[in-house]
N, C-alpha and C positions, 0 to 999 in steps of 0.2 A: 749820110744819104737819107732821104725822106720818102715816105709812102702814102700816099692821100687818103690811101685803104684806109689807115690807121690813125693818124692822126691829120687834120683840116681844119686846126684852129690857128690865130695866129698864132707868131711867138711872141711871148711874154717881153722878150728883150726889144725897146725901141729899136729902132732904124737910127735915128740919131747919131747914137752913140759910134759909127764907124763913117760919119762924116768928113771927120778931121783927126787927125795924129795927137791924142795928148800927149801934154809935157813929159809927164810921166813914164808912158811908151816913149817917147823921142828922145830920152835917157839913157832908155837901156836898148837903144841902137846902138854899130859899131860905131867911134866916131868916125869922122870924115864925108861923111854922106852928105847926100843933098836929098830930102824930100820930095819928089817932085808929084805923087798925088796918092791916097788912100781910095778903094776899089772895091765895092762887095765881091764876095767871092765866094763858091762854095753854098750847101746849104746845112741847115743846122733845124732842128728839133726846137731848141734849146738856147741856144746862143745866136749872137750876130756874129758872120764872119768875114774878113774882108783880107786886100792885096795889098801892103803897100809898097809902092813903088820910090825908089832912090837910084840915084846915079852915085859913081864916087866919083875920086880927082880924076882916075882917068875918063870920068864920064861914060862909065862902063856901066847898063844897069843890070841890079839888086834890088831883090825883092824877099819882103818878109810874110809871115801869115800872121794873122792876129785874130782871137778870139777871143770873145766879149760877153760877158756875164753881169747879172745884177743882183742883189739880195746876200744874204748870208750862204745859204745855197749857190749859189755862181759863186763866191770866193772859195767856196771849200771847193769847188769843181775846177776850178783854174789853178788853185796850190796842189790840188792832187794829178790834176794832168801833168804839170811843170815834171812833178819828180814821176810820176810813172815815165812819162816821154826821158827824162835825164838819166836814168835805171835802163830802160830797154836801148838807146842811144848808146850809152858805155858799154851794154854787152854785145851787141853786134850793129855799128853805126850805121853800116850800108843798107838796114830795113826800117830805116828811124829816121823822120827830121833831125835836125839837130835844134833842140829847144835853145831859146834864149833867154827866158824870165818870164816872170807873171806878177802881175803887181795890181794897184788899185788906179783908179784916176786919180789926176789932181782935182779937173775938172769936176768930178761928182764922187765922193766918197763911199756909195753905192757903186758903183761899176767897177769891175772887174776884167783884168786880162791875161791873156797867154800868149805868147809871143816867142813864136821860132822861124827860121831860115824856110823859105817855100820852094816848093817844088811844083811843075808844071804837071801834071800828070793824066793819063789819058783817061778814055771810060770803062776800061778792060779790069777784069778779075786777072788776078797773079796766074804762072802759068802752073800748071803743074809741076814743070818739068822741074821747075827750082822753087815756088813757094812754101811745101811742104818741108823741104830741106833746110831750107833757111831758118822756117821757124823752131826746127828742131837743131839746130846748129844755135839760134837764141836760147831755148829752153839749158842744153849744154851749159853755156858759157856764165848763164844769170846764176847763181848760185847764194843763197841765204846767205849772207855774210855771219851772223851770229847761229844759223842752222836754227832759227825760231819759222815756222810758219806766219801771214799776216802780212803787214808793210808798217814802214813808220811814220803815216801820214793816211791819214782818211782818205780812200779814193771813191769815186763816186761813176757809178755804172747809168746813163743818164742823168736823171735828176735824184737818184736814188742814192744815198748814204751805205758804201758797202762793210761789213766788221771786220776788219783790220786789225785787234788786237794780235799781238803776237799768242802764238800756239806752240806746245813745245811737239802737238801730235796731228795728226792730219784731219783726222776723225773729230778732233776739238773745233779744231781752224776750219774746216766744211759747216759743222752741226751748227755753228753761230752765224754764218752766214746764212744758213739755209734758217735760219727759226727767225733772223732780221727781214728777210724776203720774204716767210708766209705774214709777218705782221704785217710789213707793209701792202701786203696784193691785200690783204683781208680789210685793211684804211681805205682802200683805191675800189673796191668792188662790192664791197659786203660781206656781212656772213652767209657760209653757205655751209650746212649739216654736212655734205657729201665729203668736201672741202678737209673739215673739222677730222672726218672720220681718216681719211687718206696722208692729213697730216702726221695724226697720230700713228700710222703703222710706218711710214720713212723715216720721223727720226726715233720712233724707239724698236724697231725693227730691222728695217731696209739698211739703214746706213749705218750700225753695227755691224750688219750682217758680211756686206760689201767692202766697207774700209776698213773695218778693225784688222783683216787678212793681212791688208797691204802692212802693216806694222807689227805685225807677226810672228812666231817661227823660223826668227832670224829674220827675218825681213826688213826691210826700212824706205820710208820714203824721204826722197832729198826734199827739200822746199826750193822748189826753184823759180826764176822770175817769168811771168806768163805776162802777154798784155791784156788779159782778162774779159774783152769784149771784142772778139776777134773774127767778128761776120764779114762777109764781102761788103757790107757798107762800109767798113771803116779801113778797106785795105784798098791799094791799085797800083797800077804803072808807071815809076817815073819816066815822064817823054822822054826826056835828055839819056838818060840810062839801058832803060828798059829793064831795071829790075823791079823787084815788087819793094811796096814800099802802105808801109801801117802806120797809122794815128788813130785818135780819138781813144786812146790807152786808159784802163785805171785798171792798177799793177798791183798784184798781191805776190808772193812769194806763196806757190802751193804744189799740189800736185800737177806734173805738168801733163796728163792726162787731161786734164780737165778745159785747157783751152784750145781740144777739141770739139765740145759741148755744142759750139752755133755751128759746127759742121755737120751735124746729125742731123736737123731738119731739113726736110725734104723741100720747103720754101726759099732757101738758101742755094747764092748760086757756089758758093764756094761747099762741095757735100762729100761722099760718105768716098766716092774714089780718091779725096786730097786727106781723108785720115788712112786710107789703107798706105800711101806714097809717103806719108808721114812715119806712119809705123818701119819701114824700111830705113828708116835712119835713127831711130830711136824707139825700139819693140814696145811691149806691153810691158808694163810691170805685171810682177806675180800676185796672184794666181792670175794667170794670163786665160784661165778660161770665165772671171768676171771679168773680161774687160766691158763687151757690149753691154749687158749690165751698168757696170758703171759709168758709162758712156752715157745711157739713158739717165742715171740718177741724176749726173752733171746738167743733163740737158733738160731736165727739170727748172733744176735752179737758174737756168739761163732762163726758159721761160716764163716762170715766177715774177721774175722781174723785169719781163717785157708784159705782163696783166696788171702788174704794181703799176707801170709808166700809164697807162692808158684807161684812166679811169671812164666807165658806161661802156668799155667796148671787152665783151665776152671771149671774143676768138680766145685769148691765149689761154685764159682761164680752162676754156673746155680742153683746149691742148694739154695742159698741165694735169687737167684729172683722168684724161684717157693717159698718159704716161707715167704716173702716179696709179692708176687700177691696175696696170700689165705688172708694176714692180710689187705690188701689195699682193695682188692674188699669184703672184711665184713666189714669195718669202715669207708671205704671212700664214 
């Protein structure tokens, strides 16, 4: 989903590029199909994305999504979409496409894609009644396979490179994300003293202060599978179904507190009643009286890297230092 507010430039990705079916995509189709036309679709930041349309033998149609990238940046974002969508798909299919590949063209060795099964879907935000549920019936089911925090593949939160190294602790696996995202907003905006100052109290303060508990005192956190960018823009309604239904993923294995983070702005249609309906199926972890607290710290880092994406435009930045002063001057 797209906001003129914030971003009015073109995209960097041609138009071109989702003219025609490459060889390469018409590959890693099922066989038996018939082509019968490719279709923008959808809007994108960042990529070109389009419909393609196929009948099979019975002349039934089938339709796929395809998403289109360019540069070294698009191929790392179409390998890390593939397996975060193939990761959240195996742990609970019925809120997931079901991805089919990502590959490169033939046609241009630059361009990049991603390629899964489409779904028709309305303009609506999930319902309460079961979005909440489901994502936390996902959180459930994804579980670390090796019990390492990270993913095993770079995923990329926009245009932005997120740190994926495995972590054996929670507080590792946050802090390195969180010091990759003040470099990049500080590349994207400038330096700023204030900035410098409010860094230094989150990670050598704040986020000891708040996660070191969660591992604690007998404590422990699972690393579990989150789809990591999980705002109402990248969620909605399958027509055909009418349940909720997420994309635009890049998966880490973490605290699964933490992909409630785009729920806590107040600009967000998906907000703070779809984390409390959440908590009903999957409480707080302990000490359960930092949760908001850490709620805010998370929603930092989600901001971070909405001021990272959007170089000359201040909004998020100032978001991020007035919610970075409220966690400094309580812990510091």
């Amino acid at each position: 989903m797209t906001d003129a507010s914030i971003w009015d430039q073109e995209i960097a990705v041609p138009e071109n590029v989702i003219s025609f079916v490459d060889d390469h995509v018409l590959a890693k189709l099922p066989i038996g199909l018939t082509v019968v036309g490719i279709y923008p679709h959808g809007a994108s930041y960042w990529t070109r994305t389009a419909e393609i349309k196929t009948t099979n033998a019975r002349n039934d149609a089938v339709s796929f999504f395809l998403k289109v990238s360019q540069g070294d940046i698009g191929k790392g974002m179409m390998h890390g979409e593939y397996h975060s969508m193939t990761a959240l798909h195996s742990a609970l299919s019925e809120l997931v496409p079901k991805p089919i590949a990502w590959g490169t063209y033939n046609d241009d060795p630059d361009t990049h894609f991603f390629l899964c099964h489409f779904h028709t879907m309305t303009d609506d935000i999930p319902d309460i009644a079961d979005f909440p549920g489901m994502v936390a019936q996902l959180h459930k089911n994804g579980v670390s396979p090796n019990g390492k925090f990270g993913f095993p593949v770079t995923t990329y939160q926009g245009r932005l490179a997120q740190a994926t190294k495995e972590c054996d602790t929670w507080e590792e696996s946050f802090s390195s994300g969180m010091e990759q995202f003040f470099k990049a907003e500080e590349e994207a905006q400038g330096p700023d003293e204030e900035m410098t100052e409010l860094r230094r109290g989150i990670m050598e303060t704040v986020i000891p202060r708040l996660l070191r508990p969660l591992e604690t005192g007998g404590r422990k956190v699972i690393p579990r599978l989150i789809h990591g960018d999980l705002w109402d823009g990248n969620t909605s309604v399958d027509a055909a179904t009418g349940l909720p239904i997420i994309f635009d993923a890049c998966s880490s294995y973490a605290h699964h507190e933490y992909e409630l983070a785009p729920w806590r702005p107040r600009r967000h249609k998906i907000g703070k009643p779809y984390v409390t309906e959440y908590l009903k199926h999957f409480p707080m972890s302990e000490p359960a009286a930092d949760f908001d607290d850490r709620n805010s710290l998370y929603c930092v880092r989600f901001n971070l890297c909405s001021s990272a994406l959007y170089p000359g435009n201040l909004r998020f930045r100032n978001i991020v230092k007035e919610e970075m002063r409220e966690l400094v001057d309580k812990f510091c």
